[in-house]
MMTF fields as JSON, N, C-alpha, C and O atoms, coordinates in Angstrom:
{
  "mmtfVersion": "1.0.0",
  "mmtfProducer": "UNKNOWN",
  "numBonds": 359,
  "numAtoms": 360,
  "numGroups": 90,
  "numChains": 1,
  "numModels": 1,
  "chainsPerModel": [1],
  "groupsPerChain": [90],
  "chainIdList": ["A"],
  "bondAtomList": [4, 2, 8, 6, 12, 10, 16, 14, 20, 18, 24, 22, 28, 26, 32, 30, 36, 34, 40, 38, 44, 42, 48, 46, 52, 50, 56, 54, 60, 58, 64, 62, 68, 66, 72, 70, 76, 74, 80, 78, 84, 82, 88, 86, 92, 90, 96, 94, 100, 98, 104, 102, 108, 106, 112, 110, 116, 114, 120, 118, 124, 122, 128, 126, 132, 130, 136, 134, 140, 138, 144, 142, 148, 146, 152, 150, 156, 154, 160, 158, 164, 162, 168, 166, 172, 170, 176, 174, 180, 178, 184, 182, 188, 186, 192, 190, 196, 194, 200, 198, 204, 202, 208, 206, 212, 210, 216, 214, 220, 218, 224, 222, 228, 226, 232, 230, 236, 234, 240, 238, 244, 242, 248, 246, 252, 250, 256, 254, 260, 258, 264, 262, 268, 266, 272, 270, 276, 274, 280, 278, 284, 282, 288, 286, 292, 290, 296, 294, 300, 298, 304, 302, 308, 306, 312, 310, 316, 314, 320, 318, 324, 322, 328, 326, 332, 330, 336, 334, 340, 338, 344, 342, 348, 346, 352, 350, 356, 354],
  "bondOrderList": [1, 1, 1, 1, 1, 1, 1, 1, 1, 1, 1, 1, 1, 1, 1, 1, 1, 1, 1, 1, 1, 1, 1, 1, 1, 1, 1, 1, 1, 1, 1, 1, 1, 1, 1, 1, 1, 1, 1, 1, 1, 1, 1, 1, 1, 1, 1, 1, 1, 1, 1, 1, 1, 1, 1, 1, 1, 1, 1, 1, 1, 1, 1, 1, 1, 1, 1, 1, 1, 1, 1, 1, 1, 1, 1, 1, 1, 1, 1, 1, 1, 1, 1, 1, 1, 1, 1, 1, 1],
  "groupList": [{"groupName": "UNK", "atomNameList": ["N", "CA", "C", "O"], "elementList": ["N", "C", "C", "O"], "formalChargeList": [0, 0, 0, 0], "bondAtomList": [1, 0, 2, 1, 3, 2], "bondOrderList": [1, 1, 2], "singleLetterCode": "X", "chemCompType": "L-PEPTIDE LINKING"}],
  "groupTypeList": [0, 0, 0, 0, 0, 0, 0, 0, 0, 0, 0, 0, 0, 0, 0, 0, 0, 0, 0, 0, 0, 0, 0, 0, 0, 0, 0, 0, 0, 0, 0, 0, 0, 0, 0, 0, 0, 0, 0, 0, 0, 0, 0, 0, 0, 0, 0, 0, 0, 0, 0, 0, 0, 0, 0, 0, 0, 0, 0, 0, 0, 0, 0, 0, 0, 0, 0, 0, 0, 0, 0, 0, 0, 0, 0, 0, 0, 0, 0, 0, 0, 0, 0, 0, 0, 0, 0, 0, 0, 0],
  "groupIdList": [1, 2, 3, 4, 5, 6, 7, 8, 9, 10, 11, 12, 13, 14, 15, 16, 17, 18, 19, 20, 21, 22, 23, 24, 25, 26, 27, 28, 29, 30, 31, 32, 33, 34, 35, 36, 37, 38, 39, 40, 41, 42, 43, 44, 45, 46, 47, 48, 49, 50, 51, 52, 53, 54, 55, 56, 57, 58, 59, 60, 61, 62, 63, 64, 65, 66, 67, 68, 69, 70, 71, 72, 73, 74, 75, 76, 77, 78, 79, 80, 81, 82, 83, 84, 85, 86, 87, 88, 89, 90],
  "secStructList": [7, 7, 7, 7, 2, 2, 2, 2, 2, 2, 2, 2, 2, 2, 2, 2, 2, 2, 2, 2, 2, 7, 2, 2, 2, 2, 2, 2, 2, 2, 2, 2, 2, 2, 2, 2, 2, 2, 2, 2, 2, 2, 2, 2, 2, 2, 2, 2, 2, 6, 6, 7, 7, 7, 7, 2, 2, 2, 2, 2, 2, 2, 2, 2, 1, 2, 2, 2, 2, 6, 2, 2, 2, 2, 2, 2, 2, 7, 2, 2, 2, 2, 2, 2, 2, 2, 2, 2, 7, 7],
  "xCoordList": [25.712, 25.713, 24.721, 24.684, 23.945, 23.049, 23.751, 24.819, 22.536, 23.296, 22.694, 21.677, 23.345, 22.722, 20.707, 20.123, 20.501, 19.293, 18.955, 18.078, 20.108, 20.026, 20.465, 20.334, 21.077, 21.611, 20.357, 19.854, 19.831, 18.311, 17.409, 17.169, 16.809, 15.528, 16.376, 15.85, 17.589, 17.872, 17.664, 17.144, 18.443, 18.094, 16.951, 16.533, 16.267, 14.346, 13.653, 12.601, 14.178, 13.316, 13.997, 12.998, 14.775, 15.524, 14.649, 14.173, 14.538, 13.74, 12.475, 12.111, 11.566, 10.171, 10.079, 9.15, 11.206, 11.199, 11.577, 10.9, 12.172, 12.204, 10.749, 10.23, 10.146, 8.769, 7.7, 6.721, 8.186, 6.987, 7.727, 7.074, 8.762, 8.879, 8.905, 8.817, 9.014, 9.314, 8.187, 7.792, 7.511, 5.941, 6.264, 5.589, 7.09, 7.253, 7.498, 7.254, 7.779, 8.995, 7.293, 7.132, 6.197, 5.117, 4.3, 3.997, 3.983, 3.333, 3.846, 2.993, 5.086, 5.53, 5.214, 4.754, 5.678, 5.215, 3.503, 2.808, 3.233, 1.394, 0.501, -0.496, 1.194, 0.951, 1.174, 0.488, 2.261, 2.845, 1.057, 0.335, 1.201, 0.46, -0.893, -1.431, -1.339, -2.844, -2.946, -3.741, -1.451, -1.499, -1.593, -2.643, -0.471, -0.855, -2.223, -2.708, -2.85, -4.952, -5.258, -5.964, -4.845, -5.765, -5.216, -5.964, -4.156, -3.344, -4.064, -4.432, -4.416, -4.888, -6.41, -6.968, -7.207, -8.664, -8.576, -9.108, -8.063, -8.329, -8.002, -8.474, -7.12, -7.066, -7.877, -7.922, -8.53, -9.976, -10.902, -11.841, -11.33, -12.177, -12.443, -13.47, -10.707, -11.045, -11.24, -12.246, -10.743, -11.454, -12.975, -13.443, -13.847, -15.091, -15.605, -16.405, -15.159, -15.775, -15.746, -16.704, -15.216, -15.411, -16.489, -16.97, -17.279, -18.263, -17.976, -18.814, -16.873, -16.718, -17.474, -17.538, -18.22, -18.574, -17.728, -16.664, -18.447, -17.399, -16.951, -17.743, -15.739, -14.699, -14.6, -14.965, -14.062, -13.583, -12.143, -11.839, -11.537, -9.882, -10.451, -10.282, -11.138, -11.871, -12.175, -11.717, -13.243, -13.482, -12.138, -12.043, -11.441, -9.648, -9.188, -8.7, -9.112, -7.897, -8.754, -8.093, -10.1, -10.854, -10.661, -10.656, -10.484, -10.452, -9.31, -9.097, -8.265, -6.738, -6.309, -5.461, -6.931, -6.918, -7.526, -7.126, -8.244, -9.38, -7.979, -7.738, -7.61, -6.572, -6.12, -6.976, -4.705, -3.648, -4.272, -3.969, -5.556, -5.713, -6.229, -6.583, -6.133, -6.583, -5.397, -5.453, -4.317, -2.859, -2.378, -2.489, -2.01, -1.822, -2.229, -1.478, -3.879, -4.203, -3.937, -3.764, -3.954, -3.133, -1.559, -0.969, -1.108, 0.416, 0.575, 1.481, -0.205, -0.646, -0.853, -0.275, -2.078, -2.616, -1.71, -1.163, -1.445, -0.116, -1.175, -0.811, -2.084, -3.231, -2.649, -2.964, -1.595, -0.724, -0.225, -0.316, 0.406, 1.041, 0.067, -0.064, -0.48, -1.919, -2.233, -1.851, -3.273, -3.531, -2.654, -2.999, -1.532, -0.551, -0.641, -0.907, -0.488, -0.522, -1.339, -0.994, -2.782, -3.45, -4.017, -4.735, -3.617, -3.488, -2.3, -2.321, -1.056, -0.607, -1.148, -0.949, -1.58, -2.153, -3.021, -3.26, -3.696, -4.879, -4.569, -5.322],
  "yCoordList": [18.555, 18.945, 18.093, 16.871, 18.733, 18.191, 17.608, 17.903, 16.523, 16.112, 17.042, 17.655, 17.203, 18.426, 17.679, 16.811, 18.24, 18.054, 16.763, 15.902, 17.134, 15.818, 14.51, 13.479, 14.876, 12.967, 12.577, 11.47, 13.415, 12.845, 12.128, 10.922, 13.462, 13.041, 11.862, 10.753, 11.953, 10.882, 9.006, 8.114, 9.123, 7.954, 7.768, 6.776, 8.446, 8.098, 7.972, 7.334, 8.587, 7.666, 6.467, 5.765, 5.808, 4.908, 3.802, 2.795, 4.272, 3.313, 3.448, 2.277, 4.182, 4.601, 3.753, 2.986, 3.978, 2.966, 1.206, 0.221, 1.161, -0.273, -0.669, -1.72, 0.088, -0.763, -0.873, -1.617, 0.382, 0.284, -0.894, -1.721, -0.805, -2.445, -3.85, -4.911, -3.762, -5.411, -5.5, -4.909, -7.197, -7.107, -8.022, -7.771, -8.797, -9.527, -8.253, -8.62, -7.361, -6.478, -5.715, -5.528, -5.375, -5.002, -5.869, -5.468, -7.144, -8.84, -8.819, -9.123, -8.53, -8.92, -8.291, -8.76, -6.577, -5.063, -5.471, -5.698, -5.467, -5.186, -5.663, -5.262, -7.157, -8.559, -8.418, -8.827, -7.765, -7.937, -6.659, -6.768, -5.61, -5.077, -5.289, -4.907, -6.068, -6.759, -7.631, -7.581, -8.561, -9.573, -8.745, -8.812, -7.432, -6.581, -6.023, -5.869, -5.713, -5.242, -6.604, -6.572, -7.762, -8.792, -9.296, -9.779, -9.088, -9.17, -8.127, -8.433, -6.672, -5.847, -6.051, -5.721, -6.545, -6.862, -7.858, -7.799, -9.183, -9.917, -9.68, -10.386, -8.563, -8.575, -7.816, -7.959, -7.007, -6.144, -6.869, -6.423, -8.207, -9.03, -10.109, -10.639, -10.167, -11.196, -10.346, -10.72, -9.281, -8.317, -8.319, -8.451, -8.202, -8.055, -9.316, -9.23, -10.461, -11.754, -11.668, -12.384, -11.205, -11.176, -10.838, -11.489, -9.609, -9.055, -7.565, -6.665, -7.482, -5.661, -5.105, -5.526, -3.951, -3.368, -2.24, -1.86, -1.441, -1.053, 0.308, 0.839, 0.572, 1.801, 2.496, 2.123, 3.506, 4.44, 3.857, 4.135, 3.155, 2.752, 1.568, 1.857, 0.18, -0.698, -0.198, -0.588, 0.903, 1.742, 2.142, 2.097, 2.437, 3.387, 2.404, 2.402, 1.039, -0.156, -0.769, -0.742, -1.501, -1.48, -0.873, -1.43, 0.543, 1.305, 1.783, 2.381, 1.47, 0.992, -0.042, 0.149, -1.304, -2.313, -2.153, -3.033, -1.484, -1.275, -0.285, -0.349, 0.225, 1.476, 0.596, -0.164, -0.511, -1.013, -1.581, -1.121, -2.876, -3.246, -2.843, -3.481, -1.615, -0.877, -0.214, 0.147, -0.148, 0.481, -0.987, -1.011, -1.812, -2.777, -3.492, -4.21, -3.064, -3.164, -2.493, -2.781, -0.943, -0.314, -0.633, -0.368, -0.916, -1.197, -2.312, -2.299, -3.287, -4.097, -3.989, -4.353, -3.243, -2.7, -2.146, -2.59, -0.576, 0.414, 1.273, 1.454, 1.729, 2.372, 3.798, 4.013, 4.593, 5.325, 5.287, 6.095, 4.005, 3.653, 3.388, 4.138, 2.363, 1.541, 2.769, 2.853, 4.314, 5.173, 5.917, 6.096, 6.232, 6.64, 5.807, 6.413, 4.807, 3.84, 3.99, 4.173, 3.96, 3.937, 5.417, 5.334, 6.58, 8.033, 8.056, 8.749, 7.039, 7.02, 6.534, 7.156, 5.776, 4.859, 5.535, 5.247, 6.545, 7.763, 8.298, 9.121],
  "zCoordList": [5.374, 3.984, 3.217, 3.362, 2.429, 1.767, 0.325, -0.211, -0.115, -1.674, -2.521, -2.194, -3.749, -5.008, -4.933, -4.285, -5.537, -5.872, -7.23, -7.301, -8.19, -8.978, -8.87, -9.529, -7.752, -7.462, -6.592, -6.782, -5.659, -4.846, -5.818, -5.89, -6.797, -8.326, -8.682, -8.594, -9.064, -9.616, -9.458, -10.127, -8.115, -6.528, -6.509, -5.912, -7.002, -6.504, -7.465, -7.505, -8.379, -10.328, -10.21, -10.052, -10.171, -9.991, -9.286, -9.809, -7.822, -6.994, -7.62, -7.732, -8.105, -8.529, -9.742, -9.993, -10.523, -12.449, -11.512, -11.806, -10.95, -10.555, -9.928, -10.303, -9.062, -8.475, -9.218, -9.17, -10.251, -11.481, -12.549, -13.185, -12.574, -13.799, -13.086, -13.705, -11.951, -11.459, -10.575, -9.569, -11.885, -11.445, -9.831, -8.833, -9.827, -8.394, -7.198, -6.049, -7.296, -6.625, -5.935, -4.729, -7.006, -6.964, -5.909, -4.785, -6.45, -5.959, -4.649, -3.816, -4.138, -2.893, -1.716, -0.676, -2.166, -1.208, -1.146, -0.156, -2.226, -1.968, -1.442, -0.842, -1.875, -0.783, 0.662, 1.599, 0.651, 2.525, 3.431, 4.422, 2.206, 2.634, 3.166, 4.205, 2.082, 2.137, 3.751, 4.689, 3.409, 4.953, 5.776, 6.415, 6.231, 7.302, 7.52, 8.641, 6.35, 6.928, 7.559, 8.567, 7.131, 7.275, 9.025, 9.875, 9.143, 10.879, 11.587, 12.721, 11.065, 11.902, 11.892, 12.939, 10.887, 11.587, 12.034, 13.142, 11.774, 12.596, 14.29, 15.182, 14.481, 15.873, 16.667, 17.889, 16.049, 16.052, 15.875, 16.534, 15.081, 15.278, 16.637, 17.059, 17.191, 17.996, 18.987, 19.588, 19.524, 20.232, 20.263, 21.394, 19.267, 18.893, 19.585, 20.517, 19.143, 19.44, 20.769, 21.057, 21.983, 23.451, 23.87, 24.797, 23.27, 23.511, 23.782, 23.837, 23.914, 23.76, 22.855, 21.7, 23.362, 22.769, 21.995, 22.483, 20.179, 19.466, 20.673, 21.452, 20.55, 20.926, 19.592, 18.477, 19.957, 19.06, 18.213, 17.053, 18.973, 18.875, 18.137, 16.953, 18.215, 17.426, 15.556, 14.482, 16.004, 14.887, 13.809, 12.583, 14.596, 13.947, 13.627, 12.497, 14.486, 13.578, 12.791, 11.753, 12.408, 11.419, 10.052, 8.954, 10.406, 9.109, 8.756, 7.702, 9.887, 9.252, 8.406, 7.535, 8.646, 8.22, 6.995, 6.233, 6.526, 5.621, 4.392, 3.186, 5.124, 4.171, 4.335, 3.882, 4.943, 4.247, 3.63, 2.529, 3.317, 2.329, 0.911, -0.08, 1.203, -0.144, -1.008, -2.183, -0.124, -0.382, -1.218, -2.444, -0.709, -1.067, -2.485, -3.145, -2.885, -4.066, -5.198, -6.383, -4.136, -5.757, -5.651, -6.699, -5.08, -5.317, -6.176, -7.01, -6.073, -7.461, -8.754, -9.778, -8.401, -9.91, -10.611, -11.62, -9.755, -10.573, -11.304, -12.466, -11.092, -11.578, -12.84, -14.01, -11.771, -12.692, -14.025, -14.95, -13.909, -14.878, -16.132, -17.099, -15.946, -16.818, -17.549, -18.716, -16.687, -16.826, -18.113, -19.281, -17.489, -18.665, -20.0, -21.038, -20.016, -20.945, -21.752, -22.92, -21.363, -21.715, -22.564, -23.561, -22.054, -22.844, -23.904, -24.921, -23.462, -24.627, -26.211, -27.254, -26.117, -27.08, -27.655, -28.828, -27.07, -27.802, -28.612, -29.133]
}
């Protein structure tokens, strides 16, 4: 059995208004994120440093690493929000 539909929307503005008001709650997720790009190139770097030449799979965790640390920044920023903010005030 499924839940109604308004207790789900509800449960999830909930979690959504909390990550958007709590700037630590923000600082912490976005952070963890950033460290995870920076764990996944470095292990693609020390790969590199052997002398392997690039792979395709090299290439893919590179530019994984490259997306979590870019996920990570906007989970910081909050670009959405700012955005809104900022049309409000117009």
């Amino acid at each position: 059995m499924s839940a109604p539909t308004g207790e789900t929307d509800s449960l999830q503005s909930k979690s959504r208004q909390l990550l958007e008001s709590c700037w630590s709650c923000r600082l912490i997720s976005g952070a963890g994120l950033m460290l995870s790009g920076a764990y996944v190139f470095n292990a693609a770097r020390k790969i590199m440093r052997t002398g392997v030449l690039m792979t395709p799979g090299l290439v893919a965790q590179i530019t994984f690493a490259g997306c979590l640390t870019a996920w990570g920044m906007v989970v910081i920023a909050n670009p959405v929000k700012n955005s809104q903010d900022a049309f409000k005030s117009v």
